[in-house]
C-alpha positions in Angstrom: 0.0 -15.4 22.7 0.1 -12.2 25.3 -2.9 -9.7 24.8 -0.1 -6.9 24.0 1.4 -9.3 21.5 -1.6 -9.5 19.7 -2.3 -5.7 20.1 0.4 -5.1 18.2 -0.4 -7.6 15.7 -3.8 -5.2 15.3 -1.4 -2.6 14.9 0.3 -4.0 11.8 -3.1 -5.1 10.0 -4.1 -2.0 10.3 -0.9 -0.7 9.1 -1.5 -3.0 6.1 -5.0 -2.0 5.3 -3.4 1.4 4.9 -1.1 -0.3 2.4 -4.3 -1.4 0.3 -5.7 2.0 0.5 -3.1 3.3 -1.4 -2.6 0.4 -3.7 -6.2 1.9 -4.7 -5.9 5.8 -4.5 -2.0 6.0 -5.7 -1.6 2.6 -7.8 -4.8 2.3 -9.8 -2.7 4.9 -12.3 -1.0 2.0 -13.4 -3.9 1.2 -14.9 -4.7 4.3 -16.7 -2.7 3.7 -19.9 -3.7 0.2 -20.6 -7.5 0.6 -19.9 -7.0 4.5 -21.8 -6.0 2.5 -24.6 -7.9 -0.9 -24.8 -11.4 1.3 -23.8 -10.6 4.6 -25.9 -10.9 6.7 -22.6 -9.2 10.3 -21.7 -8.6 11.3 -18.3 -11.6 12.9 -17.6 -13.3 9.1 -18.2 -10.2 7.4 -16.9 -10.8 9.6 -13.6 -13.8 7.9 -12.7 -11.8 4.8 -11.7 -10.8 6.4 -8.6 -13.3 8.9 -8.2 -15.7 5.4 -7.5 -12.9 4.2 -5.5 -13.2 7.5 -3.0 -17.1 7.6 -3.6 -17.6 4.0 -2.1 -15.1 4.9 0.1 -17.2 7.3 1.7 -20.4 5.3 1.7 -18.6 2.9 3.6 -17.4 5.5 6.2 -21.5 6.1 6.3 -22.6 3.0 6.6 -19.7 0.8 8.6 -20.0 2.8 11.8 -23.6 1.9 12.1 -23.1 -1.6 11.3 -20.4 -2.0 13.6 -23.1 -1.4 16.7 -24.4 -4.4 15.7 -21.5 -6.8 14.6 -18.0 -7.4 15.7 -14.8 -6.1 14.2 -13.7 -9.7 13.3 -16.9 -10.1 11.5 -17.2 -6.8 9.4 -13.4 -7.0 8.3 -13.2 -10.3 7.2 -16.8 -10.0 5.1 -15.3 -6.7 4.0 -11.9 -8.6 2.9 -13.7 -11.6 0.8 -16.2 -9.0 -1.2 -13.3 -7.3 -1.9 -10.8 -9.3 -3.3 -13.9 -11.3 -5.1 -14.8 -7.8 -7.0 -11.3 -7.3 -8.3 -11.0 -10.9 -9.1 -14.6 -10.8 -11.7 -13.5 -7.0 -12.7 -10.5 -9.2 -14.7 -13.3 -10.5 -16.8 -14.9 -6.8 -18.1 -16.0 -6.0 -21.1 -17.1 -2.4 -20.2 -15.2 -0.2 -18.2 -18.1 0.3 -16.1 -17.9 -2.9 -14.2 -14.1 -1.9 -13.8 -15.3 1.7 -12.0 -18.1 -0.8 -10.2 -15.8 -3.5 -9.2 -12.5 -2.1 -8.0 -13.8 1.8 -7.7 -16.9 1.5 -5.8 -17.2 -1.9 -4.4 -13.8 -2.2 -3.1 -13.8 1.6 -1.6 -16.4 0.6 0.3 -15.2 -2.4 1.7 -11.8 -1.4 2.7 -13.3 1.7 4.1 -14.9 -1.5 6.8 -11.8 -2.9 7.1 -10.2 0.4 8.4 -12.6 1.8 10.8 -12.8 -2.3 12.1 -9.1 -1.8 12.4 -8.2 1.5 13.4 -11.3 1.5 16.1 -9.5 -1.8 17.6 -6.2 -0.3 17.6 -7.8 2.6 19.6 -9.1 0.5 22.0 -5.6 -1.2 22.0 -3.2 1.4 22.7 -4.2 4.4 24.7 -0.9 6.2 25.1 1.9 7.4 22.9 -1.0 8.0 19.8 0.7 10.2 17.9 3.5 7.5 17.6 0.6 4.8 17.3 -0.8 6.2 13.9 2.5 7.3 12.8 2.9 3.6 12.7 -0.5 2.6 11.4 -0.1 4.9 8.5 3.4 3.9 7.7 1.5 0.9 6.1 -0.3 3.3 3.1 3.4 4.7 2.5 5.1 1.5 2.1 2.1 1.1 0.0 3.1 3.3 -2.2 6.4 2.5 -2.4 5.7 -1.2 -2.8 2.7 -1.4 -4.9 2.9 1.0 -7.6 6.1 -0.4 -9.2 4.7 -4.1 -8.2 1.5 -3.1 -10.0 2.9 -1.8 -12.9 5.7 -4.7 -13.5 2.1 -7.5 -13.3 0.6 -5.3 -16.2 4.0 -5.2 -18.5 4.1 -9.4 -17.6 0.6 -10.8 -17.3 -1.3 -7.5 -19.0 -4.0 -5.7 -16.6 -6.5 -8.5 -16.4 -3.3 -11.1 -15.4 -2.7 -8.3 -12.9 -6.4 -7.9 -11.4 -6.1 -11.8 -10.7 -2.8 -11.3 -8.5 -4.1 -8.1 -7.1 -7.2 -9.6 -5.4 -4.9 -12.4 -3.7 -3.2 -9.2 -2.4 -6.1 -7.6 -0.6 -7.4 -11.6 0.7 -4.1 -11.3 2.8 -5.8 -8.9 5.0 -8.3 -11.7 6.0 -5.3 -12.8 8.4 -5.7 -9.4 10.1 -9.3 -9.4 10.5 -9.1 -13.4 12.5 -7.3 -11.7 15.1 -9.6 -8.9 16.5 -11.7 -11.1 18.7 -8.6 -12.2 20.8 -8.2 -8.9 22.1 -11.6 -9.3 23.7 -12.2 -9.6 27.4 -14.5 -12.2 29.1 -17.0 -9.7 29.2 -17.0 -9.1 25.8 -17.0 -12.4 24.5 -20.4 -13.0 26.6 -22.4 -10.6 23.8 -20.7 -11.8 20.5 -22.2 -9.1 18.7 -21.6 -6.2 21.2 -19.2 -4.1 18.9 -15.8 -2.9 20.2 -16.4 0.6 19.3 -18.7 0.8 22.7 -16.3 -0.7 25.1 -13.9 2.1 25.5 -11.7 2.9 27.8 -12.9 3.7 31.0 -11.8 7.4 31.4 -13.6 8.1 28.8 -16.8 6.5 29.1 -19.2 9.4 30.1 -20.6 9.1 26.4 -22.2 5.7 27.2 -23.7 6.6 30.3 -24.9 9.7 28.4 -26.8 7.7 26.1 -27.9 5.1 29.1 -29.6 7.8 30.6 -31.6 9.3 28.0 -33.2 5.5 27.5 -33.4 5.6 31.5 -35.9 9.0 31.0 -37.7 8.0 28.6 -36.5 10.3 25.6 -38.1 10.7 22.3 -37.0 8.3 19.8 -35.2 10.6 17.6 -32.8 11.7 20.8 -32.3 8.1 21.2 -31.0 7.4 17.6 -29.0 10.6 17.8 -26.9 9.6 20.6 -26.9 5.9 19.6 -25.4 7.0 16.3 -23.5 9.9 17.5 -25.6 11.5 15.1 -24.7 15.2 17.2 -21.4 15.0 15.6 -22.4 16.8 12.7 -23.7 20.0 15.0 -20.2 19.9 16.1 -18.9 23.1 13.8 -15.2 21.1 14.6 -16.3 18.2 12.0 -16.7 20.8 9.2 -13.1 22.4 10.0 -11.2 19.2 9.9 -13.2 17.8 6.7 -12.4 20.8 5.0 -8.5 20.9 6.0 -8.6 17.2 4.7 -10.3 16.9 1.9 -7.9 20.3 0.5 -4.5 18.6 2.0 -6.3 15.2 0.5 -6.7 17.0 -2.8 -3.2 17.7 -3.7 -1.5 14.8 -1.7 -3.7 11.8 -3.3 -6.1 13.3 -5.7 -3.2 15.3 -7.8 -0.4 13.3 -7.3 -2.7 10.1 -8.7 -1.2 11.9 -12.3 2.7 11.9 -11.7 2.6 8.3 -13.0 1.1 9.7 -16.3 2.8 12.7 -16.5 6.2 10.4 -15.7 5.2 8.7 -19.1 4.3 11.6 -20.9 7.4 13.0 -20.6 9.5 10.4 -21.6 10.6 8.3 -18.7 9.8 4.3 -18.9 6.9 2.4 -17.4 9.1 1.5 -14.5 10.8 4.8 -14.0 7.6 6.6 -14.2 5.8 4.4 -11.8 9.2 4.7 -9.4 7.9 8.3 -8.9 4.7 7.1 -6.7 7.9 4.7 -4.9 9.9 7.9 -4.0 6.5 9.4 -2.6 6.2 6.4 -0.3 9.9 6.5 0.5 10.0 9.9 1.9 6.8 9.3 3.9 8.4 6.3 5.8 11.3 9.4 6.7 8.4 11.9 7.2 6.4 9.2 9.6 9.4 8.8 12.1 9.6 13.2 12.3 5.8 13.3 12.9 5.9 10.8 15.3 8.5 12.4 17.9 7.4 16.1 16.8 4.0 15.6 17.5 4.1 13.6 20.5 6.1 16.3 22.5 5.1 19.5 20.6 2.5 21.5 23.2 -1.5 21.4 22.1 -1.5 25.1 21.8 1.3 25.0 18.6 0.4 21.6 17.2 -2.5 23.2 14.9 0.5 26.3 14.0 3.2 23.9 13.6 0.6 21.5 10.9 -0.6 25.1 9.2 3.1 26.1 8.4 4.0 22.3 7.0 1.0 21.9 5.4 1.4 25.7 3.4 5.3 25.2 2.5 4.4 21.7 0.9 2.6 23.6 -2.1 6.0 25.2 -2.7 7.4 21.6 -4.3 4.0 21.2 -6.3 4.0 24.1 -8.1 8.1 23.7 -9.3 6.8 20.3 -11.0 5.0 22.5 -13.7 8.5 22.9 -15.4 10.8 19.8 -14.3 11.2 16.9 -16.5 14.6 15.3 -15.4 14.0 12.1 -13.9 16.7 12.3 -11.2 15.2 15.9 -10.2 11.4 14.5 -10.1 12.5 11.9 -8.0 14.0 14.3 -5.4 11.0 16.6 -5.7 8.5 13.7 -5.1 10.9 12.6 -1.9 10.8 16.1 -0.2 6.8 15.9 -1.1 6.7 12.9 1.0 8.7 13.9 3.6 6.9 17.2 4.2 3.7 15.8 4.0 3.3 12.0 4.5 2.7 11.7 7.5 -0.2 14.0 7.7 -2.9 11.1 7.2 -1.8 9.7 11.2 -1.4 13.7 12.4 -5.2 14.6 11.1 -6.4 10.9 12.9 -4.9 12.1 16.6 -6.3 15.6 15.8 -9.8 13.4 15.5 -8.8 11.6 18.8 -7.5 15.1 20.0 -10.9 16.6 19.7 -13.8 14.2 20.1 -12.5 11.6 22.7 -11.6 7.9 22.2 -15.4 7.4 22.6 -16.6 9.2 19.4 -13.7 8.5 17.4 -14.8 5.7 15.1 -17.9 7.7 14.2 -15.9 11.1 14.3 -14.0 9.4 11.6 -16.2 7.8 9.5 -18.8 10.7 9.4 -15.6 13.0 8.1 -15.0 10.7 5.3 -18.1 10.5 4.5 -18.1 14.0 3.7 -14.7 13.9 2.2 -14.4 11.3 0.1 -17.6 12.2 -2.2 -15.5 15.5 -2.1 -12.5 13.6 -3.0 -14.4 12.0 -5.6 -15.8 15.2 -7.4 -12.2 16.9 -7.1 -10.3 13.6 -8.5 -12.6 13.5 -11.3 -12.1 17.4 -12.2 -8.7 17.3 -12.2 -8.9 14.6 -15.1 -11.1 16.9 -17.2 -9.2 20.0 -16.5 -5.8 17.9 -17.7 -8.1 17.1 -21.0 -8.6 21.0 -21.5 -5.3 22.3 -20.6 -3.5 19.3 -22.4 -1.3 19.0 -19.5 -0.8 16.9 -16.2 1.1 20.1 -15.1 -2.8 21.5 -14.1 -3.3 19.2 -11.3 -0.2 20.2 -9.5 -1.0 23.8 -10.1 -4.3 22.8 -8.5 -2.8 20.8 -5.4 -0.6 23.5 -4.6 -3.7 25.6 -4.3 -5.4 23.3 -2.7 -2.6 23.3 0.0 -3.1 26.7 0.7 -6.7 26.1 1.3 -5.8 23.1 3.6 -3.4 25.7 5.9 -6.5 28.4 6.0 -8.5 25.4 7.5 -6.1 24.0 10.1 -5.6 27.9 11.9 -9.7 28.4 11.2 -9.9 24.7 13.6 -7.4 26.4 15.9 -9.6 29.8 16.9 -12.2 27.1 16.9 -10.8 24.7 19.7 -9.2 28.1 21.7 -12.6 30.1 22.0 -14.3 26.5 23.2 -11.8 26.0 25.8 -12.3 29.7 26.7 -15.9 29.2 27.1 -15.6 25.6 28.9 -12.8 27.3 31.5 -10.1 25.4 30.2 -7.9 27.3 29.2 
């Protein structure tokens, strides 16, 4: 099999492990009502489920980037896979809901969070042109995860109840062990000679002044401390950049996966059948796969100075559709609303990767991301668990979309404040 063959095959792993991702952040609210029920929970307990889901999430983005100087993709994916699916698997068998939180909320967070930066850092290696239409790609897997695995998740529970479910669930997430026995072939000779050289410091070769950056303080004779910084690209977080992009993330993140984990409830709350309410996350995932395919050819060819404008103005009109959901309670019309929501603003999780790529360089982009979710997705856990205990004082899922409309607004602010950011450094750098 050709090198670009399997490039591409990198490509659709990844594209899957996105798909798992949102099984987790978008699906687990399948769950809510059974474990609500069988554990006498309320949202603000039920929360927790996902709010260790985005905790581990981030630890992972902490901790995998270091660990990947010292192991190989292939290795760190498919250990990440098997402790995965193994945790769901004995999370079948609680008798607390605290080794439900532990098992597919923390432990699984953090391993998928291995399993993407393994997999997104090879596909960065793999393709260096087109990127925007690259991620577009990659993240078209957490949109047809939606669509897929929300209805598939909620038709196990109504068959085989939620423990039945958790047994077919893990055999899901093993599939992306197939994925992970692929990265080494993308290797070159070189590579291969130092099994445990990780991919994320053979770059490409433009962009390679980072390495000799850090070759040359060992060279002098640096202090130890300068030595760890730049071996852990531990000066990303003087970079005032980071802050900006966590910041328009985690608020766009807020609303996007934090509020809309409660149309699913709010879908049965009002009426509509397990099915139909669950067919609300599907119509999510179905406009994203629309929203994906704009992004990609928009992006690619808008100019770098409106890109940042262009994401600002989608990324405020999006709140407009959350805050009509606070009165609409006819399935056909939440189903359109929940379409538009995904075409405006699926494919935002590939746009805010390039913008990573964009800014720090090929180089630093597996740390660039990881270090952002690590501050994120603790954020992203705080928020997701708020929202559940301001639904128990309102009495409403309505709240959280009153909140991720907000939260929208916030995410626009941050996207022009990253803007004057990037224009005054090129001013002061003479390119621009």
């Amino acid at each position: 099999m050709g090198l670009a063959n399997v490039a591409w095959l990198v490509l659709l792993s990844a594209a899957y492990a996105g798909g798992l991702w949102a099984a987790a952040i978008r699906c687990y609210s399948t769950l809510y009502q059974p474990l609500m029920f069988e554990f006498d929970l309320k949202y603000g307990d039920i929360s927790w489920l996902n709010g260790f889901f985005q905790g581990g999430y981030g630890l992972g983005n902490l901790l995998f980037p270091v660990i990947f100087k010292y192991v190989t993709f292939k290795v760190g994916v498919m250990t990440s896979v098997l402790v995965s699916s193994t945790a769901i698997l004995v999370s079948s068998f609680a008798v607390t809901i605290w080794q439900i939180y532990v098992c597919c909320g923390l432990v699984n967070g953090f391993c998928i969070a291995g399993s993407i930066i393994g997999l997104y850092g090879e596909v960065a290696r793999c393709f260096n042109k087109n990127r925007e239409i690259v991620y577009q790609v990659v993240g078209s897997g957490a949109s047809l995860g939606g669509f897929i695995f929300c209805p598939l998740f909620q038709l196990l529970i109504n068959v085989y109840h939620w423990r039945g479910a958790l047994w077919i669930i893990s055999g899901i997430y093993f599939q992306l062990a197939a994925g992970g026995a692929i990265l080494g072939l993308t290797s070159t000779s070189t590579e291969k000679s130092n099994p445990h050289q990780s991919a994320v410091t053979e770059v490409i070769e433009q962009e390679s002044s980072h390495k000799k950056a850090t070759k040359k303080v060992q060279d002098n004779g640096n202090s130890l401390i300068s030595h760890i910084c730049n071996k852990l690209d531990l000066k990303l977080f003087l970079r005032v950049e980071l802050y900006l992009y966590v910041l328009g993330w985690f608020s766009f993140a807020l609303s996007f996966y934090s509020a809309l984990l409660f149309m699913i409830p709010y879908g049965s709350k009002i009426g509509l059948t397990d099915i139909q309410a669950s067919s609300l996350a599907s119509a999510v995932g179905f406009g994203e796969l629309g929203s994906r395919v704009f992004y990609s050819v928009v992006m690619n060819r808008c100019p770098q100075s409106y890109k940042y404008i262009l994401l600002s103005i989608i990324v405020a009109t999006t709140s407009i559709p959350f805050f009509g959901l606070v009165t609409l309670k006819s399935y056909p019309v939440l189903l359109t609303i929940f379409v538009v929501v995904g075409v405006m603003g699926g494919g935002m999780d590939g746009v805010y990767n390039n913008l990573l790529i964009d800014i720090f360089g090929v180089a630093l982009y597996p740390s660039a991301l990881g270090y952002g979710n690590v501050m994120s997705y603790p954020m992203g856990m705080l928020g997701t668990v708020s929202l559940g205990y301001a639904i128990d004082i309102y009495g409403s899922e309505t709240i959280a979309f009153i909140i991720g409309g907000c939260s929208l607004m916030l995410s626009s602010g941050f996207v022009l404040l990253l803007n004057q950011r990037i224009k005054k450094l090129k001013l002061v750098n003479g390119t621009e």
